[in-house]
N, C-alpha and C positions, 0 to 999 in steps of 0.2 A: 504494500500500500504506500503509497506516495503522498508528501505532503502538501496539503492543497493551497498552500500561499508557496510555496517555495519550486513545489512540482520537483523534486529532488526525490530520490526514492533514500530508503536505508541503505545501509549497507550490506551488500549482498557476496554470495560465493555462488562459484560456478561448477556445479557438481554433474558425474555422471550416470545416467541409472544404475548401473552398477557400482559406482561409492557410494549412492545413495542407498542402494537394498542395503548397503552393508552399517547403515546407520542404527547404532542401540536408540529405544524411544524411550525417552523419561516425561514426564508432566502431562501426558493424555489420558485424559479423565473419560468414566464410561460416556461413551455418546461421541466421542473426539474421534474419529476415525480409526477407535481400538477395537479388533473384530472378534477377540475373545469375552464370552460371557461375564467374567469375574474379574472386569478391569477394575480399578484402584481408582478409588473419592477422594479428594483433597485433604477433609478431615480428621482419614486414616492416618498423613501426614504433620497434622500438628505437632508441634515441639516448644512447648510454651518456653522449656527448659535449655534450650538450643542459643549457643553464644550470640550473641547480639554484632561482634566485635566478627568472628566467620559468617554469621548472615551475610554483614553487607559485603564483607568482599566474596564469599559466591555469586551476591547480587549485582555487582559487578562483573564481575564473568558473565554470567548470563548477556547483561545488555550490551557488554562491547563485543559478542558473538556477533555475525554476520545471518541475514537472513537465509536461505537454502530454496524457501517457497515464497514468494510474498503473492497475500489475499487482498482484494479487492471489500471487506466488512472489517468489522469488531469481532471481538471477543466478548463474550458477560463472563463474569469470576460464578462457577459453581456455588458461592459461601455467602457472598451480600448482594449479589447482583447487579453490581457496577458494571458498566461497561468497562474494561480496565484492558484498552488501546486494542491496535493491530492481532490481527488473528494470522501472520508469518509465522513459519515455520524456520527455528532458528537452529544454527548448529555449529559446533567447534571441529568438525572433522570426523567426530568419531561418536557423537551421540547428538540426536534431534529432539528437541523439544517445542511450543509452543510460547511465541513471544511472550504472552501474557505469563508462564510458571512464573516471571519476576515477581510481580503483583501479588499471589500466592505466600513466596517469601516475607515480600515486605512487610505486606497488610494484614495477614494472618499467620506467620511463622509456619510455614508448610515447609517441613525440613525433605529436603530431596532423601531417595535411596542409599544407600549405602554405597552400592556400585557407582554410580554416578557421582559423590561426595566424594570417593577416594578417588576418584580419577580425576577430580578438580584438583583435591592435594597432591596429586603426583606432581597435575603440572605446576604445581607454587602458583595457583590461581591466573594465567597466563595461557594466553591462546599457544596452541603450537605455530611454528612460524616455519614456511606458508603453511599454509593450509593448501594455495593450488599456486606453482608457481604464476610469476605476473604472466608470462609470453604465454604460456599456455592457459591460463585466464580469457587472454584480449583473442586467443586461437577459438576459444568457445564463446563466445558475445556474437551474435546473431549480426551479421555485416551490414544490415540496413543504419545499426545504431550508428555506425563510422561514417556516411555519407557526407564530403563536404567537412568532416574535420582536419585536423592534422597536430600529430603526435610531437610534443615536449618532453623532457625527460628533466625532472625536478629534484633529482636526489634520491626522496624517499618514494617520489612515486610518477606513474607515464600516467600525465595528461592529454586528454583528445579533448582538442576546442576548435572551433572557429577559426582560421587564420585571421590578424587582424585587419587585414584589407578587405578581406569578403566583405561584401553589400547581401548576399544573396542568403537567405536565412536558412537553418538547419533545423530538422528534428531533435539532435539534442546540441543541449549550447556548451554542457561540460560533461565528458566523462572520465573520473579518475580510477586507476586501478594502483593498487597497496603494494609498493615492492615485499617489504615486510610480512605479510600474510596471502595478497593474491588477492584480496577482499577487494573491488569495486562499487562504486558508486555513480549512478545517472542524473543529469538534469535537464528534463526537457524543456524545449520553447514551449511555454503557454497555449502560443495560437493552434501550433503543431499537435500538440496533445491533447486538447480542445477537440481538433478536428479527425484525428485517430481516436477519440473516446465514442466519440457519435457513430464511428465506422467498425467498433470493435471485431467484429468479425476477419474485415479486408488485413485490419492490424493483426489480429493473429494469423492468417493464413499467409500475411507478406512473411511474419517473422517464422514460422513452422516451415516455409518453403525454403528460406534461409538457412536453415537448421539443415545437418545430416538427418537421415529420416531413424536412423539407430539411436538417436541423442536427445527424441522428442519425446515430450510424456505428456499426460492428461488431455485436457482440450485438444494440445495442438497433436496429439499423434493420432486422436479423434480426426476433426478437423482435414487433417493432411489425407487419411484414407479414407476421408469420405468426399476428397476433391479427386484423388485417382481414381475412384470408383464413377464418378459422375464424368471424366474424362473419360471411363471406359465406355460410360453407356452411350456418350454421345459418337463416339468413335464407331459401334456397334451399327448404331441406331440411324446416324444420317445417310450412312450409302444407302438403306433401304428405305428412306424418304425419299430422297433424290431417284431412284428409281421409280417412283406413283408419282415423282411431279414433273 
């Protein structure tokens, strides 16, 4: 989900279905996309007794993770029913959780698992670095994002923007990629995004044709073979029109 004054998205990682099967799930509550009957409630989690002083730098961890899925709604909290932000799918390389587990922490001390705790203390609360190198990051970013940019190199991280002479306006005006972790970040032109939000479809099916078709998931792997299939039918189907007309 993208912010709507800034149109800036989070920070995000660039994963493959295959890294991705291989992601542990912590924080999905029953109803969350958990397919086993005897998923795990929030409340099961309280820890009233849980250090105050490791809370927040878990919760830290948590938020400076990169997203892996970002959703287009909210989240409600199971417990008080706040809306409590983004319903992203976030992840450090090696376990996925949902944006919102933060909120959980904070607001009501929902101490995570054990397996997932210790593996924040391994890493001394600290992302692994990278997570996906940068060059092979900006090799998996979908080639329409690049159109009309051109690449800087800032130290900590490769900028794509705008050159500054262009007149002629772009779909996105910045996008940075993390030498450090591989983690990226987009911002679209306004008018551009605007006008791809009213088109949602044409936008997924520009960005899924972009895509290797091994590399696509949900909608767009949707999407993409139900554009070949409708190529086929018409492929089929017009020789033997044009023969009755």
């Amino acid at each position: 989900m993208t912010d709507a004054a800034s149109q800036t998205t989070p920070w995000m990682i660039q994963l493959t279905p295959l890294e991705r099967s291989k992601l542990k799930k912590v924080g999905f509550w029953g109803g969350d996309a958990v397919p086993w009957q005897d998923a795990p409630v929030p409340e099961d989690f309280v820890d009233l007794t849980w250090s105050s002083e490791e809370r927040a730098r878990v919760s830290t961890y948590l938020g400076e993770s990169p997203a892996v899925e970002c959703a287009m709604f909210s989240a409600t909290c199971r417990i008080c029913g706040k809306r409590d932000g983004r319903a992203d799918w976030v992840t450090d390389g090696v376990w996925v959780w949902p944006a919102d587990f933060r909120h959980y922490l904070d607001a009501h001390q929902v101490k995570p698992p054990a397996g997932f705790l210790e593996h924040i203390q391994r890493m001394q609360f600290r992302l692994p670095a990278p997570l996906v190198p940068a060059e092979t990051t900006i090799e998996r970013i979908a080639s329409p994002f690049f159109v009309g940019l051109e690449r800087t190199d800032e130290g900590h991280a490769l900028l794509f923007r705008p050159p500054p002479t262009s007149r002629k306006p772009t779909f996105v005006t910045l996008l940075e990629v993390r030498k450090e972790t591989g983690c990226y970040q987009v911002t679209f032109n306004p008018a551009y995004r605007e006008d791809w939000e009213r088109h949602s479809i044409w936008r997924t099916l520009a960005l899924a044709l972009a895509t290797p078709a091994g590399a696509l998931t949900g909608s767009r792997r949707i999407l993409f073979w139900l554009f070949v299939i409708a190529c086929m039918g018409v492929s089929l189907l017009l020789p033997l029109w044009m023969r009755r007309h």
